[in-house]
N, C-alpha and C positions, 0 to 999 in steps of 0.2 A: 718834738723828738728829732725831726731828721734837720731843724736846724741846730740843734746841739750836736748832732754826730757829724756837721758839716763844720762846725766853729770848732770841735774837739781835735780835727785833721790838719785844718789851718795850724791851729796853735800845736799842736805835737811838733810839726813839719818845720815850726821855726826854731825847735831847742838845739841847741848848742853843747857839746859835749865833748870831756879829751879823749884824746887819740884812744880808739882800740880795734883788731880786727876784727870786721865780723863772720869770715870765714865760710866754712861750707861743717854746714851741722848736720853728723852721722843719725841718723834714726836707726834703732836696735829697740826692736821687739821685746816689752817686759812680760818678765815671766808671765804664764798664763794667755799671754796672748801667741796668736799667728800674725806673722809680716812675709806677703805673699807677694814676692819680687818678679819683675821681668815680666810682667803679664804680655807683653809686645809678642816679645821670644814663647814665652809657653804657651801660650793658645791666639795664633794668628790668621784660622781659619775665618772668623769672621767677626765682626765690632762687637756682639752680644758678651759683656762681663758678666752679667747672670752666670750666663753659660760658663765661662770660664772660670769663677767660683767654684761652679756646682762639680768641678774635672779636677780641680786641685785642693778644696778644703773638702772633708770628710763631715764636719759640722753643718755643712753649706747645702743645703737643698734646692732644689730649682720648681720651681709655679710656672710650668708652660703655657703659654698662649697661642707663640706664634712662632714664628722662624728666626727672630729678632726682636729685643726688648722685652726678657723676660724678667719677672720679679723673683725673688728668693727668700728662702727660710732659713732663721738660724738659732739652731735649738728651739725648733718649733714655735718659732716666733716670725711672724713678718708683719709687715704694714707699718704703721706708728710704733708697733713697739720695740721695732731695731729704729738706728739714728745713722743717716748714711750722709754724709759731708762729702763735697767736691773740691780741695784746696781749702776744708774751711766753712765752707759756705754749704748751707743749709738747703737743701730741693726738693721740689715739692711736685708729684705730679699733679695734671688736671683732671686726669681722668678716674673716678669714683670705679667703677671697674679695673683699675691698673692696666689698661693697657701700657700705660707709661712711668712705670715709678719710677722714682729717685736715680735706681744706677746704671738705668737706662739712659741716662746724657751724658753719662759719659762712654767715650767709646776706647776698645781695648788697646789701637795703636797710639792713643797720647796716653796710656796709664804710666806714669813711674814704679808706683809698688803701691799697696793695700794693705790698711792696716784693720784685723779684725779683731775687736777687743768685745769679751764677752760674759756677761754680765752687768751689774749697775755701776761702773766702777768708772763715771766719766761724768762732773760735775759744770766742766766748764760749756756741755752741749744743752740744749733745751730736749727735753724728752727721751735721753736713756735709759728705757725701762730695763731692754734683756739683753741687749747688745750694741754695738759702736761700731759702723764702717768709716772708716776714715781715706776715703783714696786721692792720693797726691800722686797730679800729672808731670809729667817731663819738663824739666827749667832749662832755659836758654843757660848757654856756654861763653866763655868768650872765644875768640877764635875764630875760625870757620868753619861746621860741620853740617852735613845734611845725609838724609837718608830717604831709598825711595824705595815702594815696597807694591809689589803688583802681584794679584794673587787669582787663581781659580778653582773651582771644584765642582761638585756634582748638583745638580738640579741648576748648572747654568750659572752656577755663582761665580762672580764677579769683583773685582774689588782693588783699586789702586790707594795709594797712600803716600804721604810725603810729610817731610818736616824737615826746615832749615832752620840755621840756630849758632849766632855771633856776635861779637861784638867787643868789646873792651872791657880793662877791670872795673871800670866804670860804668859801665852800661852795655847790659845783654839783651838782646832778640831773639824772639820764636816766632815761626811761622809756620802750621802744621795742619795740613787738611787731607780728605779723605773723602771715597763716593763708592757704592755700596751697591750691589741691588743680585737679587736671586728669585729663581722661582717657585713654587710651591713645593716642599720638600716630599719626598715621597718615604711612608714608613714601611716597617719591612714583609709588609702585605702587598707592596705595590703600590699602596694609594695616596694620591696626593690629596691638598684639602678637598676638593670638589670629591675624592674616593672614599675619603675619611666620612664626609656629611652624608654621602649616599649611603654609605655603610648601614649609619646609624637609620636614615630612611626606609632602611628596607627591615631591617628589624624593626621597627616600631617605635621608636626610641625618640624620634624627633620628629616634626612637620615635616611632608615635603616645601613648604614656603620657606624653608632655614636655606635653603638651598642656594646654590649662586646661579646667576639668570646667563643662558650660554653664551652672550656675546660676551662674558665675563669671565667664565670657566678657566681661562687660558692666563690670567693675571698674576703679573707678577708677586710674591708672597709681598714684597719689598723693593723701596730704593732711598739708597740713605745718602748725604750728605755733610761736612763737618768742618768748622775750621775755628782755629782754635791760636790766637796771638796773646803773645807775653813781653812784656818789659821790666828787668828789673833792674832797677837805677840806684849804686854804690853813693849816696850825695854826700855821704862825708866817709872818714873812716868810721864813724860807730852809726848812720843813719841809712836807711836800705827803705829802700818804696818798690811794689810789685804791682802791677798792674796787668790785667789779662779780661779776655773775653773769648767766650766760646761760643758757637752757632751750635744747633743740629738742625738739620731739616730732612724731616722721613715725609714720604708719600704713599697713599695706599698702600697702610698696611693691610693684612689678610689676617684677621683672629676668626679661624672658623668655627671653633667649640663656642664661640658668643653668634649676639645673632645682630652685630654691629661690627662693621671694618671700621681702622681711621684714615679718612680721609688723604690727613696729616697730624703729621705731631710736630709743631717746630719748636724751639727753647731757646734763649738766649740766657746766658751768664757774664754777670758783671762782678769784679773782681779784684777788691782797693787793699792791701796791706803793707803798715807804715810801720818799721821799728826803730825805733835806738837805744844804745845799751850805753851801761856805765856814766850812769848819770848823778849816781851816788852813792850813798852805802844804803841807801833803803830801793834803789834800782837799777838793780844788774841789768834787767831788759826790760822794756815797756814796747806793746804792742797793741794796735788797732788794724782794724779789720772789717771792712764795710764790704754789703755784696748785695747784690738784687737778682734773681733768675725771676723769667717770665716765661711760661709755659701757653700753647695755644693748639686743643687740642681736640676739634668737630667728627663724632664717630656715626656711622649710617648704616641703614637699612638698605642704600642705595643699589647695591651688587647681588641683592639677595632676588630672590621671588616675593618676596614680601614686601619687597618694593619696585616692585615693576610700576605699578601704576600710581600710587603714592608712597612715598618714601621720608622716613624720619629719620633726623638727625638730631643728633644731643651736641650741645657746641658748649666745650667751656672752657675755661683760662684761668691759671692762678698766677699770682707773683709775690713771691719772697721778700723781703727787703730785712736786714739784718746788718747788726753790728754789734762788736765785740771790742772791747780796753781792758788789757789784764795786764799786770806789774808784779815784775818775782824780783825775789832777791835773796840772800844767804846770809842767816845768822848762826854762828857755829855751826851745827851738822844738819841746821836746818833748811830746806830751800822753801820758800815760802813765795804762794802766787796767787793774789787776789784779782777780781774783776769782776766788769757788770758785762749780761748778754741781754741785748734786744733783739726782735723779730715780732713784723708785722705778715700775715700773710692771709692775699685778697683771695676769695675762688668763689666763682660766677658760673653759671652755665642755666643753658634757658632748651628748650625742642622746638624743632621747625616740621614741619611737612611741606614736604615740595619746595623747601628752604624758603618758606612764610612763616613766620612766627605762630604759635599755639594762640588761641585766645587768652587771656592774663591770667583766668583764673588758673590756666595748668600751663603755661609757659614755662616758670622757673623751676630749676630740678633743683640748685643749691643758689639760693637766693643774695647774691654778696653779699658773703660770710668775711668777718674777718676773726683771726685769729689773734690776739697779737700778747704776747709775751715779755718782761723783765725781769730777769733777774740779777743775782748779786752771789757770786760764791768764795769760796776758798778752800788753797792746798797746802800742802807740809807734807815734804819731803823729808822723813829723820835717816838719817845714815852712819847706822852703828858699824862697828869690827865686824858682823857677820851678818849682821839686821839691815833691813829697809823695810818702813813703815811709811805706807803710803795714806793721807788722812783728805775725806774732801766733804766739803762741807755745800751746798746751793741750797738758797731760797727763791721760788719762783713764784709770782701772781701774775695769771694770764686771766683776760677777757675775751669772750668770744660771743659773738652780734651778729645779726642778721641781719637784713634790709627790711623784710618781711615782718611787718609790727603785732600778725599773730604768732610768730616765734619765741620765744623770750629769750634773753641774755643769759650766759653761765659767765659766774667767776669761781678762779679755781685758785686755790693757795696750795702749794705745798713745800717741805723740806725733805732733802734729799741727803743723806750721809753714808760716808762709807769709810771702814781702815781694811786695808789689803799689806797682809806683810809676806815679807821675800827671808827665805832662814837659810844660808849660802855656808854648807857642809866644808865644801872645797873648793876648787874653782871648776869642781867637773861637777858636782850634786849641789841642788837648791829644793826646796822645799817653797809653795808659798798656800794663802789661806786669805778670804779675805769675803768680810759679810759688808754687804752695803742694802740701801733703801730705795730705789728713784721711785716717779710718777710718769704719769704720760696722759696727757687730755684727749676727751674724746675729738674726733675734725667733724670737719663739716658735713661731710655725707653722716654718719654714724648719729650726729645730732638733728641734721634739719633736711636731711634728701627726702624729694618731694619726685614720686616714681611719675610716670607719662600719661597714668592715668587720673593722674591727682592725688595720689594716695599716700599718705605722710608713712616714705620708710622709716627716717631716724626715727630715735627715739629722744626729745628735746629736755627729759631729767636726770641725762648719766652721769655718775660720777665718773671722777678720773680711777684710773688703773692706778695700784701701788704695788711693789714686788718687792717683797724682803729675801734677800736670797743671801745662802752660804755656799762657797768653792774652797775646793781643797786641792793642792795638785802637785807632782813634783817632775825635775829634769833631770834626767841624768846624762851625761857626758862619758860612753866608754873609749876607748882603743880605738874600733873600728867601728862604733855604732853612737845612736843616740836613741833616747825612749823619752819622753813626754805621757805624762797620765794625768786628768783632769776627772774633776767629779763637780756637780752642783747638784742644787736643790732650792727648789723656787716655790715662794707662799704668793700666790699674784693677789687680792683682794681686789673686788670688782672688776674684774677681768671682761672686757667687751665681747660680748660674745654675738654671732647671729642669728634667730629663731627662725626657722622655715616653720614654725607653727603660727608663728604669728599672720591672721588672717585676716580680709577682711570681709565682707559676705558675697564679694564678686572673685574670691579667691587672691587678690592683691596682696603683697606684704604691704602689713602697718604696722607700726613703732615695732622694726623688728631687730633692733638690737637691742643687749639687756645685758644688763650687770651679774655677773656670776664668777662667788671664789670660789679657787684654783688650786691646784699643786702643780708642779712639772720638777722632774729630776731625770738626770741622766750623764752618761761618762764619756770619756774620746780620751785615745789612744793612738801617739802616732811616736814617728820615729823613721831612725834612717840605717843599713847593714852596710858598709863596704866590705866586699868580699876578697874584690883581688882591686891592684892600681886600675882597673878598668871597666870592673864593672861593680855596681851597687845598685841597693835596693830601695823605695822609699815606701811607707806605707800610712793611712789614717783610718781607724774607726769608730763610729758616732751612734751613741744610741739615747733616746729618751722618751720619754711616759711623761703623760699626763692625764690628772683627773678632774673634774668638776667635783664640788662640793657635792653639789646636789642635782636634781635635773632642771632644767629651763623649764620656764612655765609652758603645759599640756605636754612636757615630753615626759620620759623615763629612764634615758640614758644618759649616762656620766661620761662618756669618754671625751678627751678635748680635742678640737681638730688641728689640722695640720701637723700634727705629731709623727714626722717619717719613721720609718722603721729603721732597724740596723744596718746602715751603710756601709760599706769600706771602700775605699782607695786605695791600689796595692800597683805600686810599677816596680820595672825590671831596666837599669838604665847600662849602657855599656859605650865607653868613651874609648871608641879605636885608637886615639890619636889627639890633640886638639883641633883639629877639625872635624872632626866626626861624633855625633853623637846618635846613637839610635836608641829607642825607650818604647816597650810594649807594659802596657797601665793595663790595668782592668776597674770597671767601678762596676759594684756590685751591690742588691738592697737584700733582704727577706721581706718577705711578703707583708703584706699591707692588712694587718690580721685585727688592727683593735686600731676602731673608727668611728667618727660621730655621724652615723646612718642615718639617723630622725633629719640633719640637715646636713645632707646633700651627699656626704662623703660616702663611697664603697669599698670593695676591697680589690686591693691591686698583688699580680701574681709579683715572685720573687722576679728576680732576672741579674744577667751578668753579663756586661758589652767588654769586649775585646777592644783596644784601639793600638796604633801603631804609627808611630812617626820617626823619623831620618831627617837628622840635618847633617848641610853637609859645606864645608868654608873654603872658600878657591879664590885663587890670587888676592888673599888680605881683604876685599872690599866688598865679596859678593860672598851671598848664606844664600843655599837652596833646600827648601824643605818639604817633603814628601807626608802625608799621611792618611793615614787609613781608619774613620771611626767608624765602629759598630762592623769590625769585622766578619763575621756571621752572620749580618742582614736579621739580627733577631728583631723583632716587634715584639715592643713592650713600652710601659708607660710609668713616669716619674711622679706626677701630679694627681692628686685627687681632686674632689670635684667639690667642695665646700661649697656651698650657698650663698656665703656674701660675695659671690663674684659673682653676676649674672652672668650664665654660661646653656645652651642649650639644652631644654625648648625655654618659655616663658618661666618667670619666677610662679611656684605650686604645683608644678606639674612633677611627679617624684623622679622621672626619668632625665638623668642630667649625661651629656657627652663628654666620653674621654678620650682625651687628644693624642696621638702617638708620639713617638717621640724619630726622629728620623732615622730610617734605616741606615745599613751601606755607606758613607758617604768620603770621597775619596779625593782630597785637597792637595794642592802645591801652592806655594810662594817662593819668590823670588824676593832677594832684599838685596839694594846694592848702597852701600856708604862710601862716604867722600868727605 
């Protein structure tokens, strides 16, 4: 296979074709979806895009860990069953806990915009079961432009940034790096992580051995690093080649609700797309797409009390490697775009004590596993007088193997379809609707993870997840406003779920994940007021339910997890001037009232954070921005405590730690362009 996707490149790279521009292609948000622009500008207190999601979508929930690199939900879905793309390219963390998933490598000053598409309504990706992150970073210019961006705030944070960016019609450059680093945040109790853990120690709640060991106490939460280069080369008027690579390199991170820091998490992304258009009347544009990220990502006991004297570490790496060829083109009202998608994806990881390898027999936690995936889809785009009918069709067979010969292989088939139509009243009212299918395979923790004590977590005869879901929803366009209202409703079949029942006679989880169908439904509601030329309102709110069929095996409760409660997003924005802008937001939840208790999950109070920020534009080249979150110092908590994340104490023990979310915290930046 990767010599056909090397011979496929060559031979694309040599076609010859007449003259046509290729231009600069607008992306506009279809109905039903959010396109979340400027993320640089709107939330530039610190690299975490978790975070910055969870401040500007209403649908967007946040999974705290740590200070940085947090995972998210979206419509009560996260892990494998959102599909989170980098330019394209497919990522994958290493770490079976999340410390580091997917939209963690990317960080928020190379974002360009985010596109969050929601529901099964995305064929051309592997694995869209409930949603689609799509986030495309900043393209080099021609010309000459740069910008440089130094920032500070509370708990000691830190953080410089830069990106240059030139070149000819012919050929652009980027060069954009970034270094990061803060201390352990403090919630609005006062306590920082080491205050957070004692917390929980003195209530009962944890070991004192979760603790951090005092020549330790004082550690930074964080220190990030990033850089991130692009070339894109105009080779003819209709042929365009992209080439880029991104770094991140974090160091001791601090996850103190686990009873594991990492070390480091480094990633590299490799980054090949090759187009040309107007090649005939059966190819308006043909595009390939080759990419590989490599994650490397060793987490310890090292910092704790519980590793004073021996200390384990879990070391593991995955690597991506994928490719993409798809060809559209127009026949009457039709746009039609066919292609094949491959991905191979490796993940390894073994335990050390004292950074000595385990004995064999309990060495490996995920034993290289590969994943690896083909498939073949297709779209049709119809474009009536008032209609758009949106049609997509994928077939996928993936195989998935272990190294480990008492493991056994899955192979998993499935068909994916969907139509989503657009009913366009006017040019201010649209209506759309649209029922589709996908799947999503179980990975490699969920199938073959193998815990430190020997103990087989996966569970190695899941079937894959399938979601038949229906959305309904319409836009409207007034005078001075705009309203957006969304509805779904989700049948997931074999939904992966985790059992904290599952035991084994030394209390160990064994085969503890297990198939159970689903429902999940729920609405979002957003929109925008202008009041006066100067100031206006913006607001989002999100709610959804879900239930289990029936209970997990030895439990009794139905409720599904990670299912956040009613959110909203509501700001108040006032534009002095063009250089002024000042915006006080508030996000707000209800209470965390219906929860899967049996594992892991509790219940979380209401709450409602105040934030406030001021930018402000002098002499053309410099933005200075001011801001204030969680202005009330309230203490409260976003994330619940599920049980497929090993989180404190040990997995069985019913007492699990929740982690604050940071108090007070009171930022500037500085940004000068040129």
């Amino acid at each position: 296979m990767k010599r056909i996707i090397g011979l496929s490149l060559v031979s694309i790279m040599s076609l010859q074709a007449a003259s046509m521009e290729l231009g600069t292609i607008n992306v506009e948000a279809k109905a039903g979806s959010q396109m979340i622009k400027d993320v640089r500008g709107e939330d530039i207190k610190s690299a975490d895009l978790g975070e910055a999601l969870f401040k500007q979508s209403p649908s967007v929930s946040l999974i705290r860990r740590s200070a940085v690199a947090n995972d998210i939900r979206v419509r009560g879905q996260k892990k494998d069953n959102i599909n989170v793309t980098i330019d394209g390219a497919k990522v994958c963390g290493a770490c079976p806990n999340r410390m580091d998933p997917p939209i963690s490598h990317v960080l928020t000053n190379n974002v360009d915009f985010i596109e969050i598409n929601e529901g099964p309504y995305n064929v051309e990706d592997f694995g869209v079961l409930s949603a689609d992150i799509k986030v495309h970073t900043i393209k080099p210019k021609k010309g000459f432009e740069g910008e440089v961006n130094v920032g500070a705030g509370s708990f000691r944070y830190k953080k410089g940034a830069f990106s240059l960016s030139g070149g000819t019609d012919s050929v652009r450059v980027l060069l954009s790096g970034s270094t990061e680093s803060s201390e352990q945040y403090k919630d609005g109790n006062g306590d920082d992580f080491v205050g957070q853990i004692a917390r929980e120690i003195t209530a009962g709640a944890v070991p004192a051995a979760t603790q951090y060991q005092p020549q330790y106490r004082n550690l930074d939460a964080y220190t990030k690093k990033t850089l991130m280069a692009k070339m894109f080369w105009d080779i003819t008027d209709t042929q365009e080649l992209k080439l880029s690579y991104t770094a991140n390199r974090s160091d001791n991170v601090l996850y103190p609700s686990s009873k594991m820091d990492a070390l480091y998490d480094d990633s590299d992304i490799y980054n090949i797309e090759y187009a040309v258009r107007n090649l005939g009347t059966y190819s308006k544009e043909l595009n390939l797409q080759v990419y590989q990220s490599e994650v490397a990502h060793p987490m310890s006991t090292k910092y704790r009390q519980m590793g004073a004297i021996n200390y384990v570490t879990h070391s593991l790496t995955t690597k991506m490697q994928g490719a993409k060829l798809k060809n559209s083109f127009d026949v009457r009202n039709h746009t039609i775009t066919s292609g094949m998608d491959y991905s191979l994806r490796n993940w390894d990881g073994g335990y050390f004590k004292n950074d000595v390898p385990f004995p064999a027999a309990k060495f490996h936690s995920i034993w290289d596993v590969d994943t690896e995936n083909i498939a073949f889809f297709l779209k049709d785009k119809i474009t009536l007088e008032k209609f758009e009918i949106d049609l997509g069709l994928r077939y996928d067979n993936t195989d998935i193997t272990s190294a480990n010969p008492t493991q056994a292989s899955n192979t998993y088939d499935a068909l994916s379809a969907y139509i989503f139509g657009t009913y366009h009243i006017d040019e201010k009212t649209k209506y759309f609707a649209g029922f589709g299918k996908s799947s999503r395979v179980p990975d490699g923790k969920e199938l073959y993870w193998i815990g430190s004590m020997g103990n087989s977590v996966g569970t190695p005869n899941l079937e894959q997840t399938t979601n038949y879901e229906f959305d309904l929803g319409v836009e409207k366009q007034f005078e001075d406003a705009s309203f957006k209202a969304k509805f779904f409703y989700s049948v997931l079949k074999d939904y992966i779920a985790y059992n904290a029942s599952s035991l084994n006679g030394m209390g160990a989880a064994l085969n503890a994940y297990e198939n159970v169908d689903a429902k999940l439904y729920g609405f979002e509601l957003s929109g925008t007021y202008i009041a006066t030329e100067s100031l206006y309102f913006d607001y989002g709110v999100a709610y959804q339910r879900g239930k289990k069929e029936y209970p997990l095996k030895g439990q009794t409760g139905t409720n599904m997890p990670d299912i956040a409660p009613l959110k909203a997003n509501v700001a108040l924005n006032y534009d002095y001037d063009e250089s002024l802008n000042l915006r006080a937001e508030v996000i707000a939840s209800s209470a965390w009232n219906d929860f899967d208790a049996e594992n892991g999950e509790q219940k979380l109070d209401a709450y409602g954070v105040l934030n406030l920020k001021g930018t402000k534009q002098f002499r053309n080249n410099f933005e200075l921005t001011v801001g204030i979150d969680n202005l009330l110092d309230k203490t409260y908590a976003v994330s619940n405590t599920y049980k497929d994340l090993v989180l404190l104490p040990t997995v069985g023990n019913n007492e699990v730690m929740l982690l604050n979310e940071p108090g007070r915290y009171i930022y500037t930046n500085l940004k000068y362009t040129f």
